[in-house]
N, C-alpha and C positions, 0 to 999 in steps of 0.2 A: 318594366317587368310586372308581371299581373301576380297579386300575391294569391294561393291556392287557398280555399277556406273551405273545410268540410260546412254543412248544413249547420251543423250546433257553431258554426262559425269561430274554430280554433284553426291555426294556420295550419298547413299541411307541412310533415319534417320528414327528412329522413329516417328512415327507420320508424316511423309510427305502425301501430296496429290497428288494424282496421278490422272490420267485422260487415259481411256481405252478407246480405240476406238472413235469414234467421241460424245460423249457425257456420258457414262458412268463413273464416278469417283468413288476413291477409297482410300483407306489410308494404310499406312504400321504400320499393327497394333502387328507384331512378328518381331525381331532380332534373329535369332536362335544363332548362336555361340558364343552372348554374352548375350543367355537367358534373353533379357528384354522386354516387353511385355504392351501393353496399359493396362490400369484397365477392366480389366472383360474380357481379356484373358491371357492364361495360358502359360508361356513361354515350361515350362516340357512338355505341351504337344506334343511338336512337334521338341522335342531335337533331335528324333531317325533319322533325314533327316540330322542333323550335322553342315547343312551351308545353307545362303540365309535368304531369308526373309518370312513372310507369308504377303498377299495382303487382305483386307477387299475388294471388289468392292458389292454396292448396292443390283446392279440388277443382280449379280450371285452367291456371295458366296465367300470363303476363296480360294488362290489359292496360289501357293508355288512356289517361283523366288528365284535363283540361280545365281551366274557372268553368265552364258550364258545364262539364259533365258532373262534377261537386257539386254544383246549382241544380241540376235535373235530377242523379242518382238518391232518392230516398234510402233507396236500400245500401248504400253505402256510410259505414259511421265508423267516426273514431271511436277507436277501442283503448288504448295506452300508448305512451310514450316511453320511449325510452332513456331519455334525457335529456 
């Protein structure tokens, strides 16, 4: 299993904060390949993509990050943890 590293290369967690673009934030609300998932989303749902994470951001919607998507998105950074 591929470990997820944001850019500033801190591991990708459940529940981290994220910050997209110059002001839109966002939370890592799916682990796919270790199927665990915030309360009120469903990890099974999104088994079928295998690896990566799924992204809550606000102001667009669910969006699906991979090691290379973390590796290409600039505009993608961690913001806090939550424990």
């Amino acid at each position: 299993m591929t470990v997820l590293r944001y850019q500033q290369g801190q591991e990708v967690r459940l529940g981290d904060s994220v910050r997209w673009g110059s002001d839109a934030r966002g939370m890592v609300v799916v682990m796919i390949a270790v199927q665990t998932a915030l309360p009120g989303y469903v990890a099974a749902e999104w088994a079928y993509l295998l690896h990566g994470c799924m992204i809550e951001v606000a102001a667009f919607g669910l969006f699906h990050y991979d090691a290379e998507g973390f590796a290409q998105d600039e505009n993608l950074l961690f913001f806090a943890r939550t424990t």
